[in-house]
C-alpha positions as CSV (number, residue, x, y, z in Angstrom):
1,X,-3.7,4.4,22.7
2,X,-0.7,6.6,20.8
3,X,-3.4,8.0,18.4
4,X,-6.8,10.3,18.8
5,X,-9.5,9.4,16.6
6,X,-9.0,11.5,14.0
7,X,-5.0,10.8,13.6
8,X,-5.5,7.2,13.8
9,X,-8.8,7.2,10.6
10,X,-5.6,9.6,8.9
11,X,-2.9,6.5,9.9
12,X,-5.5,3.9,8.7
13,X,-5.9,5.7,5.1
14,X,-2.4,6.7,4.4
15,X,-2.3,2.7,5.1
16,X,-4.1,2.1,2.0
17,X,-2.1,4.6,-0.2
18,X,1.4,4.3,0.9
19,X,2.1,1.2,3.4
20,X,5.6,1.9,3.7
21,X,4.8,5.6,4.9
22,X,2.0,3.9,7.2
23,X,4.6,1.1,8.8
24,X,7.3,3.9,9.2
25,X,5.1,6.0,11.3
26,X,3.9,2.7,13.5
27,X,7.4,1.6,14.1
28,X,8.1,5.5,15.2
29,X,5.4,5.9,17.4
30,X,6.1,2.2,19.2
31,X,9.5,3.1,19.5
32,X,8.5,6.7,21.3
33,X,6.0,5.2,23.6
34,X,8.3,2.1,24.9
35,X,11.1,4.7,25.3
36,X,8.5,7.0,27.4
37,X,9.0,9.8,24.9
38,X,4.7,9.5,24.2
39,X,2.9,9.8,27.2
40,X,-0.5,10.5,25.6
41,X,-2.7,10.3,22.0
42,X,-1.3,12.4,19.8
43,X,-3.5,14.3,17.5
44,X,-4.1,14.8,14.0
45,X,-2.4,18.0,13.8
46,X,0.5,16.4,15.0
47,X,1.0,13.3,13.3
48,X,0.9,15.3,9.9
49,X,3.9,17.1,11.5
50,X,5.2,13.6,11.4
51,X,4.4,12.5,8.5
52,X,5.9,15.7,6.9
53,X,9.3,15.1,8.9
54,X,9.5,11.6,7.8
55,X,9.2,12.5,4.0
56,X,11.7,14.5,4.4
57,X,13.9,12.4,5.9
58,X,13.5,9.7,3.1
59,X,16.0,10.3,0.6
60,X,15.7,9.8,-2.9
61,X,18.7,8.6,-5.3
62,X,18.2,8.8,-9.2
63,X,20.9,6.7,-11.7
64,X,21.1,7.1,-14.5
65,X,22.4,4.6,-16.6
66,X,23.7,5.7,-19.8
């Protein structure tokens, strides 16, 4: 179990919202745990500090086509 309770009903309705957002954060947290960076549940408290470092790691481009 990488989630608590509360972190994973959060993971499960961002899934509805934004499934990229919701696959990103899965792929991080499999990668963490089978690299033995996760050795317990996180909680909700932390997973938004997640979810806020991996927005701001997406970047966005804008063109503009003239």
């Amino acid at each position: 179990v990488l989630l608590d309770q509360d972190a994973r009903q959060r993971l499960m309705n961002i899934r509805m919202v934004k499934p990229e957002l919701a696959l990103a954060v899965e792929n991080y947290l499999i990668t963490a745990a089978s690299e033995g960076k996760l050795n317990r549940a996180l909680t909700d408290d932390e997973l938004k500090q997640l979810l806020i470092n991996l927005k701001k790691k997406k970047k966005q481009f804008k063109i503009d086509r003239r």
